[in-house]
C-alpha positions, 0 to 999 in steps of 0.5 A: 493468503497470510491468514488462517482460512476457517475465517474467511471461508464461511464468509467467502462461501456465503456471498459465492452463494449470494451472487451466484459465483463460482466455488472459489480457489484458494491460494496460500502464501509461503514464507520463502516467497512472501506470496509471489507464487500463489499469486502467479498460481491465482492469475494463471487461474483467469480469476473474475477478481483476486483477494490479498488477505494479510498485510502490506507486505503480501498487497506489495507482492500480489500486485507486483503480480497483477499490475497490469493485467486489468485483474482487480485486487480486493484487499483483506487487511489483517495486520497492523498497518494496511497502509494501501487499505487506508489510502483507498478507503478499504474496510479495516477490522471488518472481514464480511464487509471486505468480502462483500466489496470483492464480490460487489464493489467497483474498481478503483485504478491506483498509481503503482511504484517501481524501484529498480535496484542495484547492489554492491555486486552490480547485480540488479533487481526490480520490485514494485510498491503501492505506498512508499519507498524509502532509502537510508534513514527512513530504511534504518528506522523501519528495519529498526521499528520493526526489529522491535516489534515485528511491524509498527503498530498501526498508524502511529507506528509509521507516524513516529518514522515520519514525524523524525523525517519531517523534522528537517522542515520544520526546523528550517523555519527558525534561526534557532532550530537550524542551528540546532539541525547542524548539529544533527548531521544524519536529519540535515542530509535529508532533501525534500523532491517531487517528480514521476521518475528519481535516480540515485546512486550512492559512494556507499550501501544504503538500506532501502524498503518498499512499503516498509519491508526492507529490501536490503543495502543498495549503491544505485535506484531508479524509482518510477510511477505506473499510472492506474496500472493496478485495480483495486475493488472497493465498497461502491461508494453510495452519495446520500442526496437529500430532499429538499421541498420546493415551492412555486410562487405565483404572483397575486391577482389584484 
């Protein structure tokens, strides 16, 4: 966990009580392997359920971990962008509540990405991702917006990556901005595609991230979709139903 834990320990330690669960174990994440190990570690514990607290990069890898092994992760979002967190309706800013769901929420099965790399060398990787892959331009800004300033602040920090890659769309729909966009090599390269399954290979290294860490130059990806091969526990959602009065209308009698 990318998080320092006298904050979540007396909130954990409170619903273990609530519920009547076991003590719980902690698991903490090092710099040189982004959390993988602890990971490992918490599923070679055969937990009741698993807590991802830190950002996007450490829900990357801890469900690196367990897709697939119908374990379910609760996430405790403390960074910036949480983007995973957003998608699925997970509590932001809110640490008791979050708590609260991994004890006492329901398992929602999400999509999980897999990008299979392959570098100048030849030699070949395979990493998972839960949001979004990109490769190129979309990888040289987010290394860039990074770069800056450690992790885009938020929603608008991912928004000002997308508003420049889905600025090609947009251009396309007047003879003036289309001339406009032939002027932009780099914005006009870009394709728009939709499929379970992408491959490409490249004459040159291109950048890709994964969920917005950068994963290095690469000349070959294949990209795929596991369907519902990871758990996510989220607040029950409660549907408020309202009342409404009903009359019975007898006919009158003559």
């Amino acid at each position: 966990m990318k998080t320092p834990l006298e904050r979540l320990h007396p909130v954990v330690a409170e619903c273990e009580a609530e519920h009547g669960w076991a003590q719980t174990r902690w698991y903490e994440t090092r710099s040189d392997d982004a959390g993988r190990a602890a990971a490992e570690h918490a599923l070679a514990a055969a937990p009741a359920v698993v807590m991802a607290a830190g950002g996007d990069g450490t829900v990357r890898v801890v469900a690196e971990v367990m897709q697939g092994t119908g374990i379910p992760v609760a996430l405790v979002p403390l960074c910036t962008g949480n983007l995973l967190a957003r998608d699925v309706g997970a509590p932001l800013n809110d640490i008791a509540a979050c708590v609260s769901a991994a004890f006492a929420g329901e398992d929602r099965p999400v999509d999980v990405g897999v990008a299979e790399l392959e570098d100048v060398s030849g030699a070949r990787r395979s990493h998972t991702f839960m949001v979004m892959a990109g490769i190129g331009l979309d990888a040289e800004m987010a290394e860039s917006t990074s770069t800056i300033a450690t992790r885009p602040t938020g929603r608008f920090g991912w928004a000002r990556i997308g508003t420049r890659l889905t600025l090609q769309g947009l251009a396309r729909r007047s003879p003036l901005s289309r001339r406009l966009l032939q002027q932009t090599p780099d914005l006009h390269a870009l394709a728009y595609v939709q499929g379970t399954r992408f491959e490409a290979r490249f004459d040159a290294p291109h950048l890709i991230e994964l969920d917005g860490d950068s994963f290095g130059h690469i000349t070959r990806v294949r990209v795929s979709v596991r369907p519902g091969a990871l758990h996510i526990r989220v607040p029950v959602q409660t549907i408020v139903v309202e009342k409404s009065t009903t009359a019975r209308l007898r006919p009158s009698r003559p």
